[in-house]
PDB file of N, H, CA, C and O in Angstrom:
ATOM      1  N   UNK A   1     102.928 128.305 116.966  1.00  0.00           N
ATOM      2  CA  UNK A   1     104.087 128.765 117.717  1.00  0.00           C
ATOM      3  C   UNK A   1     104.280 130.246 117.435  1.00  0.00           C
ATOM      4  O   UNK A   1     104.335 130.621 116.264  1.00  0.00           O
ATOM      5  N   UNK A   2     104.380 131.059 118.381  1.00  0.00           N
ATOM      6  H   UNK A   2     104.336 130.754 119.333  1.00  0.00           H
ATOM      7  CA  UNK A   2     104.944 132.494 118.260  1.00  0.00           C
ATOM      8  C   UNK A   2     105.770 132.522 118.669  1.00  0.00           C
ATOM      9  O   UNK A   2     105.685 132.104 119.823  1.00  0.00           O
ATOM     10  N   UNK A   3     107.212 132.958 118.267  1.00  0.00           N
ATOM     11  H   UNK A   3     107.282 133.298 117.329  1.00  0.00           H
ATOM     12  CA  UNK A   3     106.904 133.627 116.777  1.00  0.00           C
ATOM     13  C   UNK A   3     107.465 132.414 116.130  1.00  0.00           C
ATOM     14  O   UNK A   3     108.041 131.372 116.441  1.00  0.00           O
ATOM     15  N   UNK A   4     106.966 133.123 114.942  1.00  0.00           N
ATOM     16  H   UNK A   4     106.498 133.970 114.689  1.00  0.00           H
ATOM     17  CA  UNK A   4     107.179 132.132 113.497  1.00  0.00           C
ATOM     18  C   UNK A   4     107.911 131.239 113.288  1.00  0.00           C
ATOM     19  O   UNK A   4     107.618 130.194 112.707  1.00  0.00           O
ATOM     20  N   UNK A   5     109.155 131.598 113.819  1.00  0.00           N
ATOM     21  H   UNK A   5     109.394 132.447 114.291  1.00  0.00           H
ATOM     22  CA  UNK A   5     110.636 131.424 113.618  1.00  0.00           C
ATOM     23  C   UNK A   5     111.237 131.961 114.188  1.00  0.00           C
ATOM     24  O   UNK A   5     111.240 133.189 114.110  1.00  0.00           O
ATOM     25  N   UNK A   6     112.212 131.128 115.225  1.00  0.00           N
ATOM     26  H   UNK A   6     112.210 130.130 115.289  1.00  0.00           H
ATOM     27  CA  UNK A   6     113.468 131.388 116.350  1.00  0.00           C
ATOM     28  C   UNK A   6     114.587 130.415 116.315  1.00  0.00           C
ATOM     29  O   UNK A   6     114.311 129.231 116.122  1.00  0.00           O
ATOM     30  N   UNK A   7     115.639 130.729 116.456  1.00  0.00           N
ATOM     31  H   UNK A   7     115.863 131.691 116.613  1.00  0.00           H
ATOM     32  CA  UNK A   7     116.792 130.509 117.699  1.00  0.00           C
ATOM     33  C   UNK A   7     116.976 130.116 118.926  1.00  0.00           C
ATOM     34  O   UNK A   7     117.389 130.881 119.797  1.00  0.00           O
ATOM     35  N   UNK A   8     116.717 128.997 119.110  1.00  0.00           N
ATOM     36  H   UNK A   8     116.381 128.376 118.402  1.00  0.00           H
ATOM     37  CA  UNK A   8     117.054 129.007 120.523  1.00  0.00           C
ATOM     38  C   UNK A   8     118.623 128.681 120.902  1.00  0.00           C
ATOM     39  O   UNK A   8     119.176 127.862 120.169  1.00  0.00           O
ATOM     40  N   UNK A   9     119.226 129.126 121.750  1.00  0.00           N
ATOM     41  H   UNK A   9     118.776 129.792 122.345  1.00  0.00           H
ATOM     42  CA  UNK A   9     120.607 128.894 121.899  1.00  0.00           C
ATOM     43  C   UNK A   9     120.857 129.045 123.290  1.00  0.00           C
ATOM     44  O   UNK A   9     121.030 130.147 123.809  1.00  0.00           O
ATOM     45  N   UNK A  10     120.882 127.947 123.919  1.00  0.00           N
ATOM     46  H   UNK A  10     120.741 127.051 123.498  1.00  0.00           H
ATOM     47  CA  UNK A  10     121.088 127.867 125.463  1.00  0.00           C
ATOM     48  C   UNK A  10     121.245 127.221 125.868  1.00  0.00           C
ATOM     49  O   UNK A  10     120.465 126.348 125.486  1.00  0.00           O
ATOM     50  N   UNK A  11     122.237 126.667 127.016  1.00  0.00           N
ATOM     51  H   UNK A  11     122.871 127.376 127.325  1.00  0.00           H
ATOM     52  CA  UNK A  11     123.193 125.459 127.749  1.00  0.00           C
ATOM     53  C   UNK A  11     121.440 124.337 128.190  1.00  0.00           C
ATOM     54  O   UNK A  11     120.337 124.686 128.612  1.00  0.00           O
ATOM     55  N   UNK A  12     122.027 122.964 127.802  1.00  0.00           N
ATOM     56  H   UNK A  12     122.923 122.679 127.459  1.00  0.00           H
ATOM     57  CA  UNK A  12     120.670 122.151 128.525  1.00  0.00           C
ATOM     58  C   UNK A  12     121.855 121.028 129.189  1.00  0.00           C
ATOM     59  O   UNK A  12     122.960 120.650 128.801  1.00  0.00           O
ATOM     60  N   UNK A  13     121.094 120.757 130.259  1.00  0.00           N
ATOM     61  H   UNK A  13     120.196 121.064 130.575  1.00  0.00           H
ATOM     62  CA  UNK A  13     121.333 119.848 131.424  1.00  0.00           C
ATOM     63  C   UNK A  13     120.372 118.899 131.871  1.00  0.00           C
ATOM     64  O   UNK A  13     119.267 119.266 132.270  1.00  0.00           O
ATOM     65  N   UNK A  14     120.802 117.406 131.822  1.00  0.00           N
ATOM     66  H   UNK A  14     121.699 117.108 131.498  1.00  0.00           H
ATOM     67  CA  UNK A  14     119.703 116.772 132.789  1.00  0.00           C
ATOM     68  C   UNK A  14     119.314 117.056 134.043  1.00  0.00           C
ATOM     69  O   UNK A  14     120.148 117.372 134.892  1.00  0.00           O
ATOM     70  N   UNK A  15     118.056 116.981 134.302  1.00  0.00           N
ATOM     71  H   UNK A  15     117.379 116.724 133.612  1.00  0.00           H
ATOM     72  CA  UNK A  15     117.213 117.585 135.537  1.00  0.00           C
ATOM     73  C   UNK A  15     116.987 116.599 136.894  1.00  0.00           C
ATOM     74  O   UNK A  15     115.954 116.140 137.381  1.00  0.00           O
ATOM     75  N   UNK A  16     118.207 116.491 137.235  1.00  0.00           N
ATOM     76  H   UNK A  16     119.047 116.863 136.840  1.00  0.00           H
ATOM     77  CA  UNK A  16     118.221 116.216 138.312  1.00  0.00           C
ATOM     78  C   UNK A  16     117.153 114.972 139.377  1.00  0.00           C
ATOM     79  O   UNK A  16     117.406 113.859 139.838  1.00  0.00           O
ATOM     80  N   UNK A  17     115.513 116.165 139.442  1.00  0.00           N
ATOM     81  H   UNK A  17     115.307 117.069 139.069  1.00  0.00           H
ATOM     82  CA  UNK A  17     114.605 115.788 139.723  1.00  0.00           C
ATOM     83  C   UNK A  17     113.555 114.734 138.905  1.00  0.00           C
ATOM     84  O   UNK A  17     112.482 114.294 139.317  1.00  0.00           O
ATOM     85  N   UNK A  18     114.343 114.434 137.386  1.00  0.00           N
ATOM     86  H   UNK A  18     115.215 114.791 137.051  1.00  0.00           H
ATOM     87  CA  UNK A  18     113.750 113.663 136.894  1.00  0.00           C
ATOM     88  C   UNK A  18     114.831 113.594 135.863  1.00  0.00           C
ATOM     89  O   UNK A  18     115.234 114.492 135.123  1.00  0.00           O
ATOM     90  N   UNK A  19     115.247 112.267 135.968  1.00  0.00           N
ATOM     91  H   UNK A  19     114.920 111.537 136.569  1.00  0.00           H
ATOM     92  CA  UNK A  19     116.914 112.228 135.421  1.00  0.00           C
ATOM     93  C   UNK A  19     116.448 111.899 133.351  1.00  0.00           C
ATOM     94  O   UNK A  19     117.305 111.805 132.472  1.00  0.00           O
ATOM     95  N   UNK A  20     114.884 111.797 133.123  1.00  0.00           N
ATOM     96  H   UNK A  20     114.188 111.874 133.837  1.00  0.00           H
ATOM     97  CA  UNK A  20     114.990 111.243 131.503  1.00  0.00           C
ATOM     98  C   UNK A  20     114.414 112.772 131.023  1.00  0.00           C
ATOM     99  O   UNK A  20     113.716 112.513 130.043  1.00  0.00           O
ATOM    100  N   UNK A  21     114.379 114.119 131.229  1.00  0.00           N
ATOM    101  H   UNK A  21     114.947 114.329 132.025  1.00  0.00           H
ATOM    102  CA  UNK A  21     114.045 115.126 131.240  1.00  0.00           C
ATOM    103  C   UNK A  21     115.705 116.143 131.149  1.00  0.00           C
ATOM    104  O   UNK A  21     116.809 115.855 131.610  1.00  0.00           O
ATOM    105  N   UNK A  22     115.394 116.987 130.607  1.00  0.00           N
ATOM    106  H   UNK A  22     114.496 117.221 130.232  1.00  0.00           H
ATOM    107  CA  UNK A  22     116.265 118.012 130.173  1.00  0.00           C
ATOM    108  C   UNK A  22     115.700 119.542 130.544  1.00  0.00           C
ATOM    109  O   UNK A  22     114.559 119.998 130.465  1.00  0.00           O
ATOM    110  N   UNK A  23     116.912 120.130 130.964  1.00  0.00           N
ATOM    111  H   UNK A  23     117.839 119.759 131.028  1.00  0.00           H
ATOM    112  CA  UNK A  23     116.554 121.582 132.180  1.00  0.00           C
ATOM    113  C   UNK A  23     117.661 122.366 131.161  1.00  0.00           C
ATOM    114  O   UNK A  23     118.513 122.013 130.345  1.00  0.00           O
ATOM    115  N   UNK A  24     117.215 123.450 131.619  1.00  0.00           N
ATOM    116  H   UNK A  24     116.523 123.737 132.281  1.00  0.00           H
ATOM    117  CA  UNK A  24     118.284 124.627 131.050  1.00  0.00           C
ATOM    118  C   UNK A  24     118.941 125.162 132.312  1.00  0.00           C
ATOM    119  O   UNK A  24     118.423 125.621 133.330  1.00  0.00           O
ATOM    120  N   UNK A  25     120.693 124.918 131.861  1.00  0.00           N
ATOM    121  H   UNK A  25     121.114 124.546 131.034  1.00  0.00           H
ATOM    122  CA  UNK A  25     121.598 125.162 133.322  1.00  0.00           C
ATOM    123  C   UNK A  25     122.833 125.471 133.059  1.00  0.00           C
ATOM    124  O   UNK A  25     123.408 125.048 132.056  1.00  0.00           O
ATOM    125  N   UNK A  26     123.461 126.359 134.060  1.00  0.00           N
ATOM    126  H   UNK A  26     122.994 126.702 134.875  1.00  0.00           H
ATOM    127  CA  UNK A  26     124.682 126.744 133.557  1.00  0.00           C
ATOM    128  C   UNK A  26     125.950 126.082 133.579  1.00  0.00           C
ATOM    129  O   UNK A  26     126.969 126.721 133.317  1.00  0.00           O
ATOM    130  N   UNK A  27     125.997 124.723 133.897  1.00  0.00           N
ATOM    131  H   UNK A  27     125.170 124.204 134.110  1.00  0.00           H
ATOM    132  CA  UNK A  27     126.650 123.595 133.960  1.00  0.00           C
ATOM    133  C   UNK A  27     126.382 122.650 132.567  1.00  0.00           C
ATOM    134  O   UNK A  27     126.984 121.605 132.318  1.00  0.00           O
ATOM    135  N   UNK A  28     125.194 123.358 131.613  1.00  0.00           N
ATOM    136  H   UNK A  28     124.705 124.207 131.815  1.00  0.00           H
ATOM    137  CA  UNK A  28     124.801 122.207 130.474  1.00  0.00           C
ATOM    138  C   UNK A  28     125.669 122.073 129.508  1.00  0.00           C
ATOM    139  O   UNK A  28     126.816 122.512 129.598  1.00  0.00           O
ATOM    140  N   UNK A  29     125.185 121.412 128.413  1.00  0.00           N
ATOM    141  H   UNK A  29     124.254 121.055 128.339  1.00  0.00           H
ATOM    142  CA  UNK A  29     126.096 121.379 126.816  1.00  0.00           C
ATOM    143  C   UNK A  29     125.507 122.730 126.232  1.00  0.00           C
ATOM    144  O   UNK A  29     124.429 123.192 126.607  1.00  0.00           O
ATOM    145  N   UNK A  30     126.305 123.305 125.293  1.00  0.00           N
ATOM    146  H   UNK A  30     127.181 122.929 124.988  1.00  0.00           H
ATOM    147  CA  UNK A  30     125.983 124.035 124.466  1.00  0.00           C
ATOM    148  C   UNK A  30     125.180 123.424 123.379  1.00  0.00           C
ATOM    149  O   UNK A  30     125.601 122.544 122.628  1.00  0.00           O
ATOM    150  N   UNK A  31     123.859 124.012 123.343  1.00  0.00           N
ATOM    151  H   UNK A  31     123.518 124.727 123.953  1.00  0.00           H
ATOM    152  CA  UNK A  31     122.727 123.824 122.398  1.00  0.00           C
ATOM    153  C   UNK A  31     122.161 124.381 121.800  1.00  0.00           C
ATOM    154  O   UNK A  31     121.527 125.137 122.537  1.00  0.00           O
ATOM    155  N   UNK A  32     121.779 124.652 120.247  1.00  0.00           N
ATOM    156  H   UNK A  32     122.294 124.038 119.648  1.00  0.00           H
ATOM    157  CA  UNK A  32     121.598 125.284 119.798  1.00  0.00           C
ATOM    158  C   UNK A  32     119.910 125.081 118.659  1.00  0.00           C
ATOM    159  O   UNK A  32     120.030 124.451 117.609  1.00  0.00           O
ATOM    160  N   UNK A  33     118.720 125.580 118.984  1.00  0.00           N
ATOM    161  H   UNK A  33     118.622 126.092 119.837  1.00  0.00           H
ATOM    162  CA  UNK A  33     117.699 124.973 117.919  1.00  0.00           C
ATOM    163  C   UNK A  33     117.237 125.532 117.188  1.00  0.00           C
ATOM    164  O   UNK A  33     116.727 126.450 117.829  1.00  0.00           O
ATOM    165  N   UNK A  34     116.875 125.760 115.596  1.00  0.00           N
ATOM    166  H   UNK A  34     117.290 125.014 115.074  1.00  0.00           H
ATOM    167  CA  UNK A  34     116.365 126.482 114.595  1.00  0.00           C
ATOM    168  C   UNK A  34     115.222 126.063 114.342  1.00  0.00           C
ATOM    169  O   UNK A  34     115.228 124.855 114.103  1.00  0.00           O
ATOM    170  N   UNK A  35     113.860 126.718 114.270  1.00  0.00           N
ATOM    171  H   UNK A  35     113.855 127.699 114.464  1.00  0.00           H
ATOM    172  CA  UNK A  35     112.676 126.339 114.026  1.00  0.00           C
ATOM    173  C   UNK A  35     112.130 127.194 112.893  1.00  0.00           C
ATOM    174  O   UNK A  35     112.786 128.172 112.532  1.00  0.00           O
ATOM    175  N   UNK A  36     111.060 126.916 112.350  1.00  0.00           N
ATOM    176  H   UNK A  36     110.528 126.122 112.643  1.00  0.00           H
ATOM    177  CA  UNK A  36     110.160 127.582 111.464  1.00  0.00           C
ATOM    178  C   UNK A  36     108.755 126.960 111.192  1.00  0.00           C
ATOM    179  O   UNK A  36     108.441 125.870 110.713  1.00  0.00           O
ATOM    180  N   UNK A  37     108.152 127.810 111.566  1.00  0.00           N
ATOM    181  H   UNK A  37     108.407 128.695 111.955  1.00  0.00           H
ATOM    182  CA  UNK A  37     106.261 127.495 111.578  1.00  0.00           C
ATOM    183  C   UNK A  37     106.026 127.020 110.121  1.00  0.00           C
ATOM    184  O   UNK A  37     106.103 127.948 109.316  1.00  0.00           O
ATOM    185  N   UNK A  38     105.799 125.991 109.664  1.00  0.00           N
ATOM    186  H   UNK A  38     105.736 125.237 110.318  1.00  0.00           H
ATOM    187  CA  UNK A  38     105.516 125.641 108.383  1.00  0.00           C
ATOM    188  C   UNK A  38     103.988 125.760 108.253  1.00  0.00           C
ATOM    189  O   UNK A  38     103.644 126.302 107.202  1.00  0.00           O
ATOM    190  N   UNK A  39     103.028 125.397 109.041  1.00  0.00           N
ATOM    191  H   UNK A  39     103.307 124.958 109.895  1.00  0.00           H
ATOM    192  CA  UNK A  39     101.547 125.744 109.071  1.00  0.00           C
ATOM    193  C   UNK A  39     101.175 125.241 110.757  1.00  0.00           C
ATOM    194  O   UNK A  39     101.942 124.638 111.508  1.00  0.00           O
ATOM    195  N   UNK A  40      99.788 125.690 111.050  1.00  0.00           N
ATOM    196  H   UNK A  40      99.165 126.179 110.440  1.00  0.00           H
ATOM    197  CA  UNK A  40      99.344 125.899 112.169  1.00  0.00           C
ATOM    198  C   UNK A  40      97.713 125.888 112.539  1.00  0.00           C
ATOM    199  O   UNK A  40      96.994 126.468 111.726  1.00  0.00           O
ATOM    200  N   UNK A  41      97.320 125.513 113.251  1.00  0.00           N
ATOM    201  H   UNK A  41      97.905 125.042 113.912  1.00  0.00           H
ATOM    202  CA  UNK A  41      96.104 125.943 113.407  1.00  0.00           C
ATOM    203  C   UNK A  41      95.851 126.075 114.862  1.00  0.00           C
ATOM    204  O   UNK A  41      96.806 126.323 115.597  1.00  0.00           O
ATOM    205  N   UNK A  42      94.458 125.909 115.432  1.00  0.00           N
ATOM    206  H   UNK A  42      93.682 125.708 114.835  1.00  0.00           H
ATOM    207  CA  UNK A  42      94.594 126.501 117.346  1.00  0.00           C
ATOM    208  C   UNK A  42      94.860 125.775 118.002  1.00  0.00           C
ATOM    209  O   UNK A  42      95.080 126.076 119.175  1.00  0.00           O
ATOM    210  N   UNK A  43      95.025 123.762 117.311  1.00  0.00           N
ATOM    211  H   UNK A  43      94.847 123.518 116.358  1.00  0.00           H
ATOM    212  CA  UNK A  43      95.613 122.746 118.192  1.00  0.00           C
ATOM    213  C   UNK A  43      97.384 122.256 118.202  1.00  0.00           C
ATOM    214  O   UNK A  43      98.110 121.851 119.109  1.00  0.00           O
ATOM    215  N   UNK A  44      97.561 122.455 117.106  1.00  0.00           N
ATOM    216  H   UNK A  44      96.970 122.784 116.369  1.00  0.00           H
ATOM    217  CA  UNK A  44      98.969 122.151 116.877  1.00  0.00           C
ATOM    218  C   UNK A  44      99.548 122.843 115.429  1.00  0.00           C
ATOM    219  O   UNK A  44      98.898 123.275 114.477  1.00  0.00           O
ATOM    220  N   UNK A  45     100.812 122.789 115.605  1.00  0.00           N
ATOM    221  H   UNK A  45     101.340 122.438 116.378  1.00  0.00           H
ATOM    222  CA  UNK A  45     101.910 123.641 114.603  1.00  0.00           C
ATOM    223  C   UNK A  45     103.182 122.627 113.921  1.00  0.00           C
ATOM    224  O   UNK A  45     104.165 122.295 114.584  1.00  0.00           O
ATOM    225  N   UNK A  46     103.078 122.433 113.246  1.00  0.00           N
ATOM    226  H   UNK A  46     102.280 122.703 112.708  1.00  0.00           H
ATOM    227  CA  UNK A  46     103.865 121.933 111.801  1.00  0.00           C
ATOM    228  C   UNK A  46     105.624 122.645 112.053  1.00  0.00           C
ATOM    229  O   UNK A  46     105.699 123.874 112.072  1.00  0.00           O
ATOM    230  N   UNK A  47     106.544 122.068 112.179  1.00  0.00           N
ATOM    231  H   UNK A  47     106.483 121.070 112.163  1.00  0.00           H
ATOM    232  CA  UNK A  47     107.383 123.221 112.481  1.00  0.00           C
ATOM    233  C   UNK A  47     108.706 121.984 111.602  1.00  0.00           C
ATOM    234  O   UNK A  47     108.685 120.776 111.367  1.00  0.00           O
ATOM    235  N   UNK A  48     109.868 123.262 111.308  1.00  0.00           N
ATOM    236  H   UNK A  48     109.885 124.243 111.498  1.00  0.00           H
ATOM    237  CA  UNK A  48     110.745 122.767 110.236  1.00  0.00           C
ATOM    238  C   UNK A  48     111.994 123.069 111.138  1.00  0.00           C
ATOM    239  O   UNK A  48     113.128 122.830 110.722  1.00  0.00           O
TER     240      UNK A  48
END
């Protein structure tokens, strides 16, 4: 994952076009996600 470690903080909403799926919308909940790359290689990433 680049980068290392983020924040994500942005309204999510179910998607309409596929109601078991989640969209980012300005009608959503306030959401907020903290990540960190714990290890990695070129298929998949370990994340905290």
């Amino acid at each position: 994952m680049k980068p290392g470690a983020a924040i994500i903080d942005m309204p999510i909403e179910r998607n309409p076009k596929a109601p078991a799926t989640f969209r980012v919308g300005p009608q959503g909940k306030h959401a907020k996600t903290t990540y960190r790359t714990l290890s990695s290689n070129s298929a998949y990433s370990l994340l905290s």
